[in-house]
Backbone as XML, in Angstrom:
<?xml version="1.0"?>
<chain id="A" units="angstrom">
  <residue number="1" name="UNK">
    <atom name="N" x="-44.137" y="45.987" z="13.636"/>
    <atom name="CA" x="-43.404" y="45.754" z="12.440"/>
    <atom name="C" x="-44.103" y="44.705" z="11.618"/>
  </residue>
  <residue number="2" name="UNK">
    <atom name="N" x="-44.540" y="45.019" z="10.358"/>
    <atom name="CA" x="-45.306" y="43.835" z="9.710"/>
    <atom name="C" x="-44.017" y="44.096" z="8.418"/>
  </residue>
  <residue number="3" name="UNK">
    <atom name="N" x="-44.070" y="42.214" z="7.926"/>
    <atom name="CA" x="-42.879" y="42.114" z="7.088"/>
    <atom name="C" x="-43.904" y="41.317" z="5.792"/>
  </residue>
  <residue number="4" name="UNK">
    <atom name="N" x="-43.746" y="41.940" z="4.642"/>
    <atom name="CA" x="-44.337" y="42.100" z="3.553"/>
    <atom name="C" x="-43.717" y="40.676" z="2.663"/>
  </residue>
  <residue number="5" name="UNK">
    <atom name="N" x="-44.617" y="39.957" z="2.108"/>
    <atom name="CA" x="-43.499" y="39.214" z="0.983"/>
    <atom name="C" x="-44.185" y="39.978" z="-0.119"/>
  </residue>
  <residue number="6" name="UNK">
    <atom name="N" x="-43.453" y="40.556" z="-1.203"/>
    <atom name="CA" x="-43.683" y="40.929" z="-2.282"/>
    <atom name="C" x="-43.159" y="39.836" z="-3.218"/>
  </residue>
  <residue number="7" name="UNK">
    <atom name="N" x="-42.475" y="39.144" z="-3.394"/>
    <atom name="CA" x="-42.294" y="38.370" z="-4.157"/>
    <atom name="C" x="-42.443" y="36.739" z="-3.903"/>
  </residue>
  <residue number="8" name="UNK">
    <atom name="N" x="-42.759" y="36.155" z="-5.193"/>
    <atom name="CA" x="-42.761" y="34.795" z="-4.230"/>
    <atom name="C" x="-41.780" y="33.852" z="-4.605"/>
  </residue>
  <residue number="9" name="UNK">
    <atom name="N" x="-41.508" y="32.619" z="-3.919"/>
    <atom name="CA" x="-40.343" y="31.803" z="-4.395"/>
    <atom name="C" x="-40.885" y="30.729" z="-5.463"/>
  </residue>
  <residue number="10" name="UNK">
    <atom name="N" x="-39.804" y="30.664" z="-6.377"/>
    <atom name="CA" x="-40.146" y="29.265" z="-7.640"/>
    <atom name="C" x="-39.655" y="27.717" z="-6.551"/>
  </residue>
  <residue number="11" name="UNK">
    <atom name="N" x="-40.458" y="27.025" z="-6.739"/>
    <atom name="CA" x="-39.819" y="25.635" z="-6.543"/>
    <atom name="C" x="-39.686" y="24.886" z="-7.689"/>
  </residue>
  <residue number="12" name="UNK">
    <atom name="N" x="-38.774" y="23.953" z="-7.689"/>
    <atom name="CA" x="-38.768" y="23.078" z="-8.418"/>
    <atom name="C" x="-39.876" y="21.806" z="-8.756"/>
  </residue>
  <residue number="13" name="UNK">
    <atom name="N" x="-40.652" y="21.719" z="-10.100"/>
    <atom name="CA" x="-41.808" y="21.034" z="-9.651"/>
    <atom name="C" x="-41.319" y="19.203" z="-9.359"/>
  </residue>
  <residue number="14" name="UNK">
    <atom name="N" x="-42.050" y="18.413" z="-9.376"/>
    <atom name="CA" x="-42.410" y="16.824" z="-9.451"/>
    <atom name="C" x="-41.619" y="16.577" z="-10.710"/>
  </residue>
  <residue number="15" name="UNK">
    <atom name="N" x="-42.375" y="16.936" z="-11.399"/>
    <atom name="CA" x="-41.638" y="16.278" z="-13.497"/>
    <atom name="C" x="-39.972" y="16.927" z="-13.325"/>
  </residue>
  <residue number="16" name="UNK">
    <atom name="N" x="-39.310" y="18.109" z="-12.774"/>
    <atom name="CA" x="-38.526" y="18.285" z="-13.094"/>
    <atom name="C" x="-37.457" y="17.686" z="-12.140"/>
  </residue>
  <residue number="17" name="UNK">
    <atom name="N" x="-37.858" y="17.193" z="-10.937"/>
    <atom name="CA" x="-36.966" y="16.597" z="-10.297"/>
    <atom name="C" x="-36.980" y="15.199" z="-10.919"/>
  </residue>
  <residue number="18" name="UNK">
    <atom name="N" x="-38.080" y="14.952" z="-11.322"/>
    <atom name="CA" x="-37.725" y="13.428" z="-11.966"/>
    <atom name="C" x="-36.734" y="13.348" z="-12.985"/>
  </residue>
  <residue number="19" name="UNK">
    <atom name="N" x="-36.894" y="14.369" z="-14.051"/>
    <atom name="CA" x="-36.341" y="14.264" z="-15.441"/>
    <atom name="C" x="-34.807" y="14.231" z="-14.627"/>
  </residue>
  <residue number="20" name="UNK">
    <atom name="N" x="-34.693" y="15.185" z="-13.777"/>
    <atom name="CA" x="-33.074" y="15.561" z="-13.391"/>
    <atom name="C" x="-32.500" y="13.766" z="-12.637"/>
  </residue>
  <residue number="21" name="UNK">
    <atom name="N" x="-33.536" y="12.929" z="-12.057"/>
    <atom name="CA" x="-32.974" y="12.439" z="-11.526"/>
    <atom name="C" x="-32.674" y="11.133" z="-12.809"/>
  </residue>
  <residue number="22" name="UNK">
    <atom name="N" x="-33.697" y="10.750" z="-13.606"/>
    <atom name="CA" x="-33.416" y="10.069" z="-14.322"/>
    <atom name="C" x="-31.961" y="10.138" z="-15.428"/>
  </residue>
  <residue number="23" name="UNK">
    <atom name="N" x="-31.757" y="11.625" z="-15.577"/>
    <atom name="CA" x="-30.410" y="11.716" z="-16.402"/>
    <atom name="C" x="-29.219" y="11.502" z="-15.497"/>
  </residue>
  <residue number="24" name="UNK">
    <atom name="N" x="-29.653" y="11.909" z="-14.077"/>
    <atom name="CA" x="-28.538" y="11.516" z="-13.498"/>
    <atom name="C" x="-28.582" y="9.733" z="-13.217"/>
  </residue>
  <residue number="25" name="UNK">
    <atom name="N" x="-29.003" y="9.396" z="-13.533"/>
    <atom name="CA" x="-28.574" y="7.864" z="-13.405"/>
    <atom name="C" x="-28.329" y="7.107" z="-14.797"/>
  </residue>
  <residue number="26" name="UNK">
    <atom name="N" x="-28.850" y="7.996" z="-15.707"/>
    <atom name="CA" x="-28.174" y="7.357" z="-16.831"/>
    <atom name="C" x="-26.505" y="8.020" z="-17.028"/>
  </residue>
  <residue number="27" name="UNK">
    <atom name="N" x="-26.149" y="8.627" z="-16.559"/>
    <atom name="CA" x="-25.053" y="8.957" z="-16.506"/>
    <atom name="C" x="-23.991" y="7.992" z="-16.058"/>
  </residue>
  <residue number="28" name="UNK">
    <atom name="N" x="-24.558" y="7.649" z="-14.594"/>
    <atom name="CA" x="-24.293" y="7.076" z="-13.352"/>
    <atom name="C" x="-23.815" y="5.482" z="-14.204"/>
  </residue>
  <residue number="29" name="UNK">
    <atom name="N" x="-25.125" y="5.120" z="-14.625"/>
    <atom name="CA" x="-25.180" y="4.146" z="-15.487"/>
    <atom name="C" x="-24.175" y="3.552" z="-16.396"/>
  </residue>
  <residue number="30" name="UNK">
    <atom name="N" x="-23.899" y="4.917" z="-17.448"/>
    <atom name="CA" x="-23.225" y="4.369" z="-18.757"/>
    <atom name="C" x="-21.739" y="4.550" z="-17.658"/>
  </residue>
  <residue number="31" name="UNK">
    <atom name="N" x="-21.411" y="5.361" z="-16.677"/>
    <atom name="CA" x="-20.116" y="4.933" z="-16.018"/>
    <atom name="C" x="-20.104" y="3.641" z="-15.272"/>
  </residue>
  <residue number="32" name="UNK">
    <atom name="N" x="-20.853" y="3.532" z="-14.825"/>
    <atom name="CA" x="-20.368" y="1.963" z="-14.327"/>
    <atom name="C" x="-20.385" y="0.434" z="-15.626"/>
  </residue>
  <residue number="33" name="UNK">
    <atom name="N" x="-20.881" y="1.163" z="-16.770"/>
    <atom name="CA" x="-20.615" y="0.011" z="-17.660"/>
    <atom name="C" x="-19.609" y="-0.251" z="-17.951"/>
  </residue>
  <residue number="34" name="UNK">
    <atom name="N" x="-18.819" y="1.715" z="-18.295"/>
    <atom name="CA" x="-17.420" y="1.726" z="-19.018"/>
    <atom name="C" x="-16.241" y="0.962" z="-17.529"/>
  </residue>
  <residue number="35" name="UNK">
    <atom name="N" x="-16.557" y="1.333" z="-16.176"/>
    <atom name="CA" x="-15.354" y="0.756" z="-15.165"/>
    <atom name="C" x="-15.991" y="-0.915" z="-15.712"/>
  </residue>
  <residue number="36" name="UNK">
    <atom name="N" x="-16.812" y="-1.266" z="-15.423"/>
    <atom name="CA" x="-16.431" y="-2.807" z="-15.563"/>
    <atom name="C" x="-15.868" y="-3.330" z="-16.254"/>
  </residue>
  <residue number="37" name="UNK">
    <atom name="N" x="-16.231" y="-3.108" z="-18.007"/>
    <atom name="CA" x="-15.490" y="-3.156" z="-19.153"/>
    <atom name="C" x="-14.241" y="-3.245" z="-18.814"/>
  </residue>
  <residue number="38" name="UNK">
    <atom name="N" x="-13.631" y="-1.758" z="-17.962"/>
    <atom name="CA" x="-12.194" y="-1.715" z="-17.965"/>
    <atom name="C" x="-11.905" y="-2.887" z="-17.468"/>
  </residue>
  <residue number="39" name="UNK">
    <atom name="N" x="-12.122" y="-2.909" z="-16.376"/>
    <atom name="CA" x="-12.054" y="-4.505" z="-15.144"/>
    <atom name="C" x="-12.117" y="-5.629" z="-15.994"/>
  </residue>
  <residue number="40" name="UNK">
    <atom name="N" x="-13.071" y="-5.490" z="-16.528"/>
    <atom name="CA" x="-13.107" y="-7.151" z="-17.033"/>
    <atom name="C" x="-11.831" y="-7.291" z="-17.920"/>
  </residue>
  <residue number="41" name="UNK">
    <atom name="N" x="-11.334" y="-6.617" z="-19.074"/>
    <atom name="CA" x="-10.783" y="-6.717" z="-19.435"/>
    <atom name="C" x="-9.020" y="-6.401" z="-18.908"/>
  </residue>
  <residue number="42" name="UNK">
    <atom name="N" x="-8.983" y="-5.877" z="-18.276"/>
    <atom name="CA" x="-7.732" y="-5.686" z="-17.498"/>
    <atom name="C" x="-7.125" y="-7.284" z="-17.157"/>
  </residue>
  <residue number="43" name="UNK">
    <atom name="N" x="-6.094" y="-7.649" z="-17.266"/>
    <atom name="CA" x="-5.226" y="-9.234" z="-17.446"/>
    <atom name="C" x="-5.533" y="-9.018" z="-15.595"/>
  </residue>
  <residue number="44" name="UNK">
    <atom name="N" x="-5.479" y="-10.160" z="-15.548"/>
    <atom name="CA" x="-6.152" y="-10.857" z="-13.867"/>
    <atom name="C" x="-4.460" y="-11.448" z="-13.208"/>
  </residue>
  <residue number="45" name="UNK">
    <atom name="N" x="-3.971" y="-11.205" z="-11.861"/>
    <atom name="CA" x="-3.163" y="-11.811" z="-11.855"/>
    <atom name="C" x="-3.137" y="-13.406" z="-12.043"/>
  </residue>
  <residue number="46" name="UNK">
    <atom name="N" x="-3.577" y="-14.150" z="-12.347"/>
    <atom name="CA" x="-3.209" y="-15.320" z="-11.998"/>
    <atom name="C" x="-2.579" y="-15.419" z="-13.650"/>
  </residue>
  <residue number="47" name="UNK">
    <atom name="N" x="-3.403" y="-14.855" z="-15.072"/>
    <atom name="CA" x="-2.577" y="-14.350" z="-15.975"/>
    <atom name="C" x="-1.873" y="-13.954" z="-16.316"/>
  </residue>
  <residue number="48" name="UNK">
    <atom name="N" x="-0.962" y="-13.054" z="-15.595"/>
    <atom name="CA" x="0.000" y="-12.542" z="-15.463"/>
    <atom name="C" x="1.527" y="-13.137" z="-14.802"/>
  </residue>
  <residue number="49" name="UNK">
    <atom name="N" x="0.829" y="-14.307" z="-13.957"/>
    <atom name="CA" x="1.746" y="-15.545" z="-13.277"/>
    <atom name="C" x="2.273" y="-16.239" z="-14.067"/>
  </residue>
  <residue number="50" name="UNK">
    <atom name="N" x="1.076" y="-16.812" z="-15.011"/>
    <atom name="CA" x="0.995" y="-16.930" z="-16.245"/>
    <atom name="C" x="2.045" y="-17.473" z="-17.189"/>
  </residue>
  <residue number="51" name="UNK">
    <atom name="N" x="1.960" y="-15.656" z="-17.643"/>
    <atom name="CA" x="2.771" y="-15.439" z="-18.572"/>
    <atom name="C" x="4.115" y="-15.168" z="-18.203"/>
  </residue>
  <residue number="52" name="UNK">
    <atom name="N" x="4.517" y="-14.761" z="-16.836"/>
    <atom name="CA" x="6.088" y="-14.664" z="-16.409"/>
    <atom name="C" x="6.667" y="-16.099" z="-16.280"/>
  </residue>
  <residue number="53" name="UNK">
    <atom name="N" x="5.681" y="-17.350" z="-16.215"/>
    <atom name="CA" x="6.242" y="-18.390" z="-15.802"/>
    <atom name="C" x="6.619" y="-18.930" z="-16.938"/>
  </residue>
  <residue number="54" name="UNK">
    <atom name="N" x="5.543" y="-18.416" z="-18.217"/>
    <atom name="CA" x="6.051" y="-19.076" z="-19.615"/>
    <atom name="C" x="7.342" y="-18.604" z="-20.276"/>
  </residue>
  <residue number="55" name="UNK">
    <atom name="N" x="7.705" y="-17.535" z="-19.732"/>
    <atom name="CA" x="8.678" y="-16.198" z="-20.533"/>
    <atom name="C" x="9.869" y="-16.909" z="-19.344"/>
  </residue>
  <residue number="56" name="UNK">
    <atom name="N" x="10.029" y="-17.732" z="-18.152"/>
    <atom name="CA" x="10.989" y="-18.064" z="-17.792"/>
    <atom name="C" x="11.470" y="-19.705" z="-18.451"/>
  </residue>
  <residue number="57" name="UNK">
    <atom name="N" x="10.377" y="-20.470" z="-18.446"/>
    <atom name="CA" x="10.219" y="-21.703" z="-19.228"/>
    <atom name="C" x="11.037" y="-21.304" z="-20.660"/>
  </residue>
  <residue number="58" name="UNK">
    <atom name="N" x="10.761" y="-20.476" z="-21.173"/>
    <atom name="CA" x="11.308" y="-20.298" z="-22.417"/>
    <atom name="C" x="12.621" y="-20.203" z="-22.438"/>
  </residue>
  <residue number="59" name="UNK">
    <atom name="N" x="13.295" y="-19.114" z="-21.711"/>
    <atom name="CA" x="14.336" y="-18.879" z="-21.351"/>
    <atom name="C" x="15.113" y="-19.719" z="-20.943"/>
  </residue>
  <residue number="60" name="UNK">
    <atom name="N" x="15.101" y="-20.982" z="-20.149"/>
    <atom name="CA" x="15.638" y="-22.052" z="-20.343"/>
    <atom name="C" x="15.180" y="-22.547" z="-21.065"/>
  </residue>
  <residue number="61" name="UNK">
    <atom name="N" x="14.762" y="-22.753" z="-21.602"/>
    <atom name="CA" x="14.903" y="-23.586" z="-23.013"/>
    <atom name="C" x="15.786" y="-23.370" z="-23.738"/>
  </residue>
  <residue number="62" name="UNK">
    <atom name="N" x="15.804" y="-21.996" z="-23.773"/>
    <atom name="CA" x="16.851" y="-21.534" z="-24.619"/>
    <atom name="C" x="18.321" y="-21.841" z="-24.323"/>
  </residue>
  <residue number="63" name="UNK">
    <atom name="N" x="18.788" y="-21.875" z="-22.523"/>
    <atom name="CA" x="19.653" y="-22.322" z="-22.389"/>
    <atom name="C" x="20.227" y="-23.588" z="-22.542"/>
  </residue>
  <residue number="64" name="UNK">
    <atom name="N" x="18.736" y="-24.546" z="-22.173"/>
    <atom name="CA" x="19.368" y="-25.984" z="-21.955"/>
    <atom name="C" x="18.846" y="-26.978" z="-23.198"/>
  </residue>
  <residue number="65" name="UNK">
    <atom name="N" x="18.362" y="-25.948" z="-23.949"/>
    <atom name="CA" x="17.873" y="-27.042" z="-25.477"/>
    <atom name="C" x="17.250" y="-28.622" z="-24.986"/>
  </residue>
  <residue number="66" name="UNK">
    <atom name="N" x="16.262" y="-28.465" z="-24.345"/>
    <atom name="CA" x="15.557" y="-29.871" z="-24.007"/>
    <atom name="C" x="14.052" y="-29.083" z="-23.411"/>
  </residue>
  <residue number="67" name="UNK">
    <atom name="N" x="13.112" y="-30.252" z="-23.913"/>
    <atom name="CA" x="11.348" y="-30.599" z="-23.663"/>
    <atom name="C" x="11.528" y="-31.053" z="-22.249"/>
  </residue>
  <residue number="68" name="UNK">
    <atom name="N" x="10.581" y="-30.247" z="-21.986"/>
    <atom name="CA" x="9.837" y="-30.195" z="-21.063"/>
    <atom name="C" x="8.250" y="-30.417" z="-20.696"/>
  </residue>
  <residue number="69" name="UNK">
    <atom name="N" x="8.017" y="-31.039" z="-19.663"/>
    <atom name="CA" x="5.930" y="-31.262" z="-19.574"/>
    <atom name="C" x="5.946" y="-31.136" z="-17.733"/>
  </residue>
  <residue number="70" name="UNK">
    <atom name="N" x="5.752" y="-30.252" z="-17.218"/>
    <atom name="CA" x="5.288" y="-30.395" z="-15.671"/>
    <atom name="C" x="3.721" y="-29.306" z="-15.582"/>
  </residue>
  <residue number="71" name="UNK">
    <atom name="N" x="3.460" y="-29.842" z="-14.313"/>
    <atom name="CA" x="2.317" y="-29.168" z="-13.145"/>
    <atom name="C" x="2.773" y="-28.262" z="-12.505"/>
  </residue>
  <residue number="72" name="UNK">
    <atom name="N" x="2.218" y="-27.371" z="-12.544"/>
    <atom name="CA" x="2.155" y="-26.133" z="-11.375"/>
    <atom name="C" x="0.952" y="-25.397" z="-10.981"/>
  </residue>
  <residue number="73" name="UNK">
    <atom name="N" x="0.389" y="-25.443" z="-9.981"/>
    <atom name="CA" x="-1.126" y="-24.954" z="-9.452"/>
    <atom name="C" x="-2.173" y="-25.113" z="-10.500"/>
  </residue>
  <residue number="74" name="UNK">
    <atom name="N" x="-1.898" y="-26.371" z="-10.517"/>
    <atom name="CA" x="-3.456" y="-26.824" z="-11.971"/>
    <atom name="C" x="-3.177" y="-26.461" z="-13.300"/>
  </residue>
  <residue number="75" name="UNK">
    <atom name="N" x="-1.886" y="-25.890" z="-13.508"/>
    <atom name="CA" x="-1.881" y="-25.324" z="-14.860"/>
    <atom name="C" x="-0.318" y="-26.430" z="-15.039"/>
  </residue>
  <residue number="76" name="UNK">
    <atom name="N" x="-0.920" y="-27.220" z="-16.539"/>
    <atom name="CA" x="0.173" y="-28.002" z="-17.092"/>
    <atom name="C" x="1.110" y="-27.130" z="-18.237"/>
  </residue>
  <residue number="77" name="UNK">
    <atom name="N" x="1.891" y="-26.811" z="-18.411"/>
    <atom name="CA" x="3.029" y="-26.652" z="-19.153"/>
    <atom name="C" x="3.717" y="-27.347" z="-19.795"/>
  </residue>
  <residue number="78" name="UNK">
    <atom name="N" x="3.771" y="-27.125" z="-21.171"/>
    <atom name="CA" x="4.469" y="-27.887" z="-22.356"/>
    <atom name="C" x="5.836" y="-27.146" z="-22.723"/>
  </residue>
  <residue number="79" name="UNK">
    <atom name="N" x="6.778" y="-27.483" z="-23.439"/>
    <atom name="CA" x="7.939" y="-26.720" z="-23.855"/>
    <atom name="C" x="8.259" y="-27.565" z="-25.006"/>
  </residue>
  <residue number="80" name="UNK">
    <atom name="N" x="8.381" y="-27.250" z="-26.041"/>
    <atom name="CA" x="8.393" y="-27.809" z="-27.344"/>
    <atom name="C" x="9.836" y="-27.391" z="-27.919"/>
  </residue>
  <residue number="81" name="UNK">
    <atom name="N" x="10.564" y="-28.354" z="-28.547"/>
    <atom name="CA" x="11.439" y="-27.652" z="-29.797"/>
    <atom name="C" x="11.390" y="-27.953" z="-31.195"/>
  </residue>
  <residue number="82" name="UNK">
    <atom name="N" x="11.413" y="-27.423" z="-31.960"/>
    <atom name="CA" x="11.380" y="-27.782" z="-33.197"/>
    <atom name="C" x="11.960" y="-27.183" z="-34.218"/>
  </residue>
  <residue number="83" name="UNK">
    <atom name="N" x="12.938" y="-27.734" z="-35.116"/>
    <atom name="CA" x="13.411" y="-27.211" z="-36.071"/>
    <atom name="C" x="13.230" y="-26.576" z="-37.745"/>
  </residue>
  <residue number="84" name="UNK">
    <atom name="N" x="13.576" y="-25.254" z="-37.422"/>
    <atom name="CA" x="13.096" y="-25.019" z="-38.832"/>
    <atom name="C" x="13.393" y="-25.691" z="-40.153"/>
  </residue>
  <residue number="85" name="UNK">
    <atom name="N" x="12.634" y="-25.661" z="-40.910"/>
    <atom name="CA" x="12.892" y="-26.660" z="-42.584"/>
    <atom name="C" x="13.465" y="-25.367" z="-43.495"/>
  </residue>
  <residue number="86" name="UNK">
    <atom name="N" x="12.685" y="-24.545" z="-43.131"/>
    <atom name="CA" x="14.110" y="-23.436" z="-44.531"/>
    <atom name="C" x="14.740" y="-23.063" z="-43.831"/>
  </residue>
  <residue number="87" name="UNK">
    <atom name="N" x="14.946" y="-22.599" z="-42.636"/>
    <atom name="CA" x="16.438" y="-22.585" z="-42.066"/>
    <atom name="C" x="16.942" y="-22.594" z="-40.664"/>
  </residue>
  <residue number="88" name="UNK">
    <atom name="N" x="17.585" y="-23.830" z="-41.450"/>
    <atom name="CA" x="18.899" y="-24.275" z="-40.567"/>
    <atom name="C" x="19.063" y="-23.999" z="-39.113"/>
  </residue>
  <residue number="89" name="UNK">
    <atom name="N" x="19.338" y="-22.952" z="-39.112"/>
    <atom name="CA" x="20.339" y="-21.898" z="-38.445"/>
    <atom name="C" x="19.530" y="-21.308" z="-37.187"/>
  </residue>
  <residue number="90" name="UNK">
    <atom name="N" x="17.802" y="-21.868" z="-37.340"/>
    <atom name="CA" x="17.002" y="-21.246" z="-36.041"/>
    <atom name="C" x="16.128" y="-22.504" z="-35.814"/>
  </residue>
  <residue number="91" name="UNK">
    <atom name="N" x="15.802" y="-22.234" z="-34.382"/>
    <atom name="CA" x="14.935" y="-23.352" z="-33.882"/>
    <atom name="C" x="13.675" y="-22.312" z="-33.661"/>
  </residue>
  <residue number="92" name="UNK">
    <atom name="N" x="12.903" y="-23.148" z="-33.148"/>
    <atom name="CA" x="11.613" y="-22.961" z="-32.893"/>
    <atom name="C" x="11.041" y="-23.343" z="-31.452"/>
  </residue>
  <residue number="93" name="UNK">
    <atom name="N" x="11.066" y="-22.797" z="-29.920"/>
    <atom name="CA" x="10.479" y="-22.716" z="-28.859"/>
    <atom name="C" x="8.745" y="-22.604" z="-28.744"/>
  </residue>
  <residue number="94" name="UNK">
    <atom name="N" x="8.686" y="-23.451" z="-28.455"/>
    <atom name="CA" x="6.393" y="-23.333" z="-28.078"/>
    <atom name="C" x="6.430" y="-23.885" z="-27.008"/>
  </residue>
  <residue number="95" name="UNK">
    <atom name="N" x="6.203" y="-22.635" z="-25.664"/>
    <atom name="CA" x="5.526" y="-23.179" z="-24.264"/>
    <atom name="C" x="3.514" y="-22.581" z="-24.550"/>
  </residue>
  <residue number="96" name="UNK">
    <atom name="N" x="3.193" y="-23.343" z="-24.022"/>
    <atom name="CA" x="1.774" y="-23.608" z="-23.491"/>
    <atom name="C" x="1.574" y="-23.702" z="-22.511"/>
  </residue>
  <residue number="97" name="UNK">
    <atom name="N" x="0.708" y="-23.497" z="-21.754"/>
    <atom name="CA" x="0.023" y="-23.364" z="-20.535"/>
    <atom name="C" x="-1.338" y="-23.655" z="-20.684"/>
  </residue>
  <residue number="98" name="UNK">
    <atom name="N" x="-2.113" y="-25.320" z="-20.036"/>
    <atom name="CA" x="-3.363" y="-25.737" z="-20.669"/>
    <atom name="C" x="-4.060" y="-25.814" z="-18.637"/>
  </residue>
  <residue number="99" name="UNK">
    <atom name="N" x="-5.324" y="-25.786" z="-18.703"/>
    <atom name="CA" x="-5.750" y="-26.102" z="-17.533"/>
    <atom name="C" x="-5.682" y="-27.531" z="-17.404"/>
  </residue>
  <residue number="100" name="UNK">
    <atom name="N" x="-5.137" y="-27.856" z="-16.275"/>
    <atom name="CA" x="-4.886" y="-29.686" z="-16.327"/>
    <atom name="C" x="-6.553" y="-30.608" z="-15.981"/>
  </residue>
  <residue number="101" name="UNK">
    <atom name="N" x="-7.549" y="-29.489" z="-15.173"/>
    <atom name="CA" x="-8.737" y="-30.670" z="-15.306"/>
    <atom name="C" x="-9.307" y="-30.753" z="-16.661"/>
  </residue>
  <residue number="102" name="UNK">
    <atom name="N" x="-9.195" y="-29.788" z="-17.578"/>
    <atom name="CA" x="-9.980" y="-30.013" z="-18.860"/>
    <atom name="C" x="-9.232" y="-29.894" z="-20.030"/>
  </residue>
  <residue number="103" name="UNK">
    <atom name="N" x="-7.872" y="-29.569" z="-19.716"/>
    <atom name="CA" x="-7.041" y="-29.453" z="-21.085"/>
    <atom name="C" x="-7.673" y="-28.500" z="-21.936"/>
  </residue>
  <residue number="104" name="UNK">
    <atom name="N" x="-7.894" y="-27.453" z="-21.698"/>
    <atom name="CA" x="-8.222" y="-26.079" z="-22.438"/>
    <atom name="C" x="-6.849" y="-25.402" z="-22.234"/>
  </residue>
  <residue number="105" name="UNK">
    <atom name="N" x="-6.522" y="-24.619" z="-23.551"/>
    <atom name="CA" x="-5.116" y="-24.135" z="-23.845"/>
    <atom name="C" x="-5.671" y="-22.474" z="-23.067"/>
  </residue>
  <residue number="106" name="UNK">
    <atom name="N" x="-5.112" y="-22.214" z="-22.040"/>
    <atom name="CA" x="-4.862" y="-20.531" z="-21.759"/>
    <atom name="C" x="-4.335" y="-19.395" z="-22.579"/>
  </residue>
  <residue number="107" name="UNK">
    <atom name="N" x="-2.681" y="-19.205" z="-22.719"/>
    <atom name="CA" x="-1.839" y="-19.181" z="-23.476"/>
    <atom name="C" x="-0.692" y="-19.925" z="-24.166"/>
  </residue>
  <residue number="108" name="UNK">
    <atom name="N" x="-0.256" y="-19.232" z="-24.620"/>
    <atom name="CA" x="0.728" y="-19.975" z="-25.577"/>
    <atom name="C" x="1.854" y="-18.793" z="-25.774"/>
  </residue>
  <residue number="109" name="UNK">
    <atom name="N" x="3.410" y="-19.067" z="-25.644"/>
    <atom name="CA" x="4.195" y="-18.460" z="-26.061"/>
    <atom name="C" x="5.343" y="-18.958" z="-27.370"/>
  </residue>
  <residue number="110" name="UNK">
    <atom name="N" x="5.853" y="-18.706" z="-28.469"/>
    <atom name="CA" x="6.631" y="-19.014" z="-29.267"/>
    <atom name="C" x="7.557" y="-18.051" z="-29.228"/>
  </residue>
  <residue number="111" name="UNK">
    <atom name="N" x="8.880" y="-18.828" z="-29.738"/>
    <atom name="CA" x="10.256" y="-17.934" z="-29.326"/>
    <atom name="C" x="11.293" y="-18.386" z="-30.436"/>
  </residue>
  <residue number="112" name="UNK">
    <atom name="N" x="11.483" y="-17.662" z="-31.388"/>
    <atom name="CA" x="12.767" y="-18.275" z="-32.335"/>
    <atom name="C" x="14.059" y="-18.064" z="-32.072"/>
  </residue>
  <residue number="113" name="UNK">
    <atom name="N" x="14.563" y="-18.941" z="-31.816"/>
    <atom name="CA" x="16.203" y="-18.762" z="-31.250"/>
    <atom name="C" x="17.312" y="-19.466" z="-32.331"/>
  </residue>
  <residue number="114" name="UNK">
    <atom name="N" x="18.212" y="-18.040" z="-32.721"/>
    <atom name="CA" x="19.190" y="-18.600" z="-33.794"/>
    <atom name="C" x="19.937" y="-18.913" z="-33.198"/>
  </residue>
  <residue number="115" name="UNK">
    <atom name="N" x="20.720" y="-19.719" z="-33.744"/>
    <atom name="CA" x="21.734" y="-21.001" z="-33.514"/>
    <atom name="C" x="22.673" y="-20.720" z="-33.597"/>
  </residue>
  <residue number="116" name="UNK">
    <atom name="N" x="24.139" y="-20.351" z="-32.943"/>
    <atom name="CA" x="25.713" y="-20.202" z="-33.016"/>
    <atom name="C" x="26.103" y="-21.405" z="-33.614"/>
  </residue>
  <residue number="117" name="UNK">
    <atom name="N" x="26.715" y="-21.354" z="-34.426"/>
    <atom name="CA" x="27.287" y="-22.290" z="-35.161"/>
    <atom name="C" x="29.116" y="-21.719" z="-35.453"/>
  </residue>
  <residue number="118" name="UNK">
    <atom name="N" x="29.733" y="-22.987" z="-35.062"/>
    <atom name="CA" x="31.316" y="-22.593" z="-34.977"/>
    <atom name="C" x="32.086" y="-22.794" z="-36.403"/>
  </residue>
  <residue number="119" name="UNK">
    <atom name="N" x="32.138" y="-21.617" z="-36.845"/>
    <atom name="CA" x="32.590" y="-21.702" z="-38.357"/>
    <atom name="C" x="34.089" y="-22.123" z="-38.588"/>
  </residue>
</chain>
């Protein structure tokens, strides 16, 4: 039995496995730019501690109408009140959240709270 090749096989050459491999890593590439991006920008928990601790700070404030200044895990907190000049009838809430070794401001929340007044 003799077995004939009549046809022969294509391989893929050198240049074309390169070209293929180089697009596949620019691919590869521009996706791992876009996940980091996401990442980086995605709020970090300790930001997010953050901001629930300022949004409770506020909230008493609102109840107990008095300033406030404490520490909590390196981050100092302010609670401000202040009254509006055209009106009356609303105050003005500003918590902050600054890093306590360098006093750089993180965030900042403001909150206007109108005033019951007994007619």
């Amino acid at each position: 039995m003799k077995f004939k090749l009549n046809h022969t096989v294509r391989a893929s050459s050198l240049v074309e496995v390169l070209i293929s491999m180089v697009i596949l890593l620019l691919v590869f590439g521009i996706g791992m730019m876009i996940f980091t991006n996401l990442v980086r920008s995605s709020k970090s928990k300790q930001s997010k501690v953050i901001a629930h601790e300022m949004a409770v700070l506020a909230h008493q404030a609102l109840e107990e109408d008095r300033e406030q200044q404490f520490e909590k895990a390196g981050i100092y907190y302010t609670v401000e009140q202040e009254d509006f000049s055209t009106y009356s009838d609303r105050v003005r809430i500003k918590v902050t959240a600054q890093l306590s070794d360098n006093g750089k401001i993180i965030d900042s929340l403001i909150v206007i709270k109108e005033l019951e007044h007994a007619n």
